[in-house]
C-alpha positions in Angstrom: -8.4 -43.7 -5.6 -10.7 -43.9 -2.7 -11.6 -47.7 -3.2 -7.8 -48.1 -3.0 -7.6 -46.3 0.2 -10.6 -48.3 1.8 -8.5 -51.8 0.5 -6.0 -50.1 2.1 -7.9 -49.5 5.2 -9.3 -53.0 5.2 -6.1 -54.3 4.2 -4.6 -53.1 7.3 -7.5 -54.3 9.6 -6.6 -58.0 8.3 -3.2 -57.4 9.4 -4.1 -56.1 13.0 -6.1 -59.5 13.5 -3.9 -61.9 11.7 -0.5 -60.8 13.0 -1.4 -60.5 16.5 1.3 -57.6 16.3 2.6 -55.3 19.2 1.2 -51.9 19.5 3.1 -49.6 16.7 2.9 -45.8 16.7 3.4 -45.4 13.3 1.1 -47.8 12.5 -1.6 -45.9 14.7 -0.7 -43.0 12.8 -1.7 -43.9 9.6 -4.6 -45.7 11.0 -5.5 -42.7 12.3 -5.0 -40.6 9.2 -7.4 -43.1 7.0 -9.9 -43.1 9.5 -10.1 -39.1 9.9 -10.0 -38.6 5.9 -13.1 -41.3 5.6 -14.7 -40.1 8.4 -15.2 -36.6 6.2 -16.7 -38.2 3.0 -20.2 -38.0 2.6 -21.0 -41.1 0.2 -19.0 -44.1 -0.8 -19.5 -47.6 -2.2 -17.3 -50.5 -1.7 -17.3 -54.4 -2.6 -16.4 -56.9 -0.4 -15.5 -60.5 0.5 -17.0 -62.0 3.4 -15.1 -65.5 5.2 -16.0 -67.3 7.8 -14.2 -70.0 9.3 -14.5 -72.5 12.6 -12.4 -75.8 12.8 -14.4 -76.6 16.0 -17.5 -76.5 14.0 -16.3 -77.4 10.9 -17.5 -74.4 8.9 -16.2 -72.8 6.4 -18.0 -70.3 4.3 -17.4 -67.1 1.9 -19.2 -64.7 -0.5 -19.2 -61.6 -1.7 -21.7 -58.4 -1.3 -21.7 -54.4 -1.2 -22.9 -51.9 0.5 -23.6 -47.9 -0.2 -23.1 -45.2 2.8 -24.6 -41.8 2.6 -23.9 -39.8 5.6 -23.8 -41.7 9.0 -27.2 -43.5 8.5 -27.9 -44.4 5.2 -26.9 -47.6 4.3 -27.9 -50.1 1.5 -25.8 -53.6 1.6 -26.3 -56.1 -0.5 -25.3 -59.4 1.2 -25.5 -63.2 -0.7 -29.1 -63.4 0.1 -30.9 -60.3 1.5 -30.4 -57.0 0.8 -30.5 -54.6 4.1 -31.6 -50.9 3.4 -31.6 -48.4 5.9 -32.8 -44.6 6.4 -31.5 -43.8 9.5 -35.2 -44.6 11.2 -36.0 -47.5 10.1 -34.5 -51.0 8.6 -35.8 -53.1 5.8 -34.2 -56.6 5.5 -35.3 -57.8 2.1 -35.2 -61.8 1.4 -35.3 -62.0 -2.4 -35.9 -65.6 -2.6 -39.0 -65.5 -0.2 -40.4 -62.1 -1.6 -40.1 -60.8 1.8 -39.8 -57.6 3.9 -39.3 -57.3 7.5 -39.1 -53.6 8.8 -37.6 -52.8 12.2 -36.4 -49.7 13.6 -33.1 -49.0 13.3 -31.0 -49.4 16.2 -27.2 -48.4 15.3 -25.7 -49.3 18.5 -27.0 -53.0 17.0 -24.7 -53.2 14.3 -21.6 -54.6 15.0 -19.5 -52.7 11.9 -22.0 -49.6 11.5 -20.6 -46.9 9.2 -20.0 -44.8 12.1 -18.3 -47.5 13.8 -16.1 -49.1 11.5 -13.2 -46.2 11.2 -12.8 -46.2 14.7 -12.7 -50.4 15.4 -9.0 -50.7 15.2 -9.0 -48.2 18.9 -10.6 -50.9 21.0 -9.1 -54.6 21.4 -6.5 -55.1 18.3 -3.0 -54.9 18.3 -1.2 -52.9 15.1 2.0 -53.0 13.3 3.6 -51.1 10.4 5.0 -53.7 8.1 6.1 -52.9 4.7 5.1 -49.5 2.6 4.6 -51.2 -0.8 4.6 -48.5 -3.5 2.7 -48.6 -7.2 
């Protein structure tokens, strides 16, 4: 149920940037409702697909990783080739293939989708609009 409701979630963030949409109340509404109900769970996992593209510079790129939140500062994501764990202090970034570990402090105003951050992104520069409801 709640990995449906972050798809969800993510789902409708695609939409926001794709559709280059108008400003919809009823689509701010039930951003708003997803983002208040995950802003209350303590711990969740999720799976992901990242993509990348740029006709200018002729790159396109994708892969797939996870990451595991606990609270607002615990974070472990695994990306295609590092694995990024953080305590709320301090970051690891771990390189498998080199056997190597770089530690910084953690600095969440860094992150550019920080778990703190990431309910709230649709509120500052997209444009929303309600579709479809699709039911199962």
């Amino acid at each position: 149920m709640m990995k449906r409701f972050i798809l969800l979630f993510i789902a409708l963030l695609y939409v926001v940037i794709r559709v280059n949409a108008q400003y919809d109340k009823k689509a701010k509404g039930l951003l708003d409702q997803v983002s208040d109900k995950y802003q209350k769970i303590e711990s969740f996992k999720a799976s992901f697909t990242y993509s990348m593209e740029s006709p200018v510079n002729d790159v396109s790129d994708s892969f797939k990783g996870d990451i595991m939140v606990k609270g607002d500062n615990k974070i472990k994501l695994n990306l295609r080739d590092q694995i990024i764990f953080i305590d709320g202090t301090n970051q690891w970034n771990y390189l498998p293939d080199d056997k190597e570990v770089n530690i910084v402090e953690y600095d969440p105003s860094a992150m550019e989708f920080s778990p703190d951050k990431i309910y709230n992104l649709y509120k500052k520069g997209f444009k929303y609009l309600y579709i479809v409801e699709i039911e199962e």
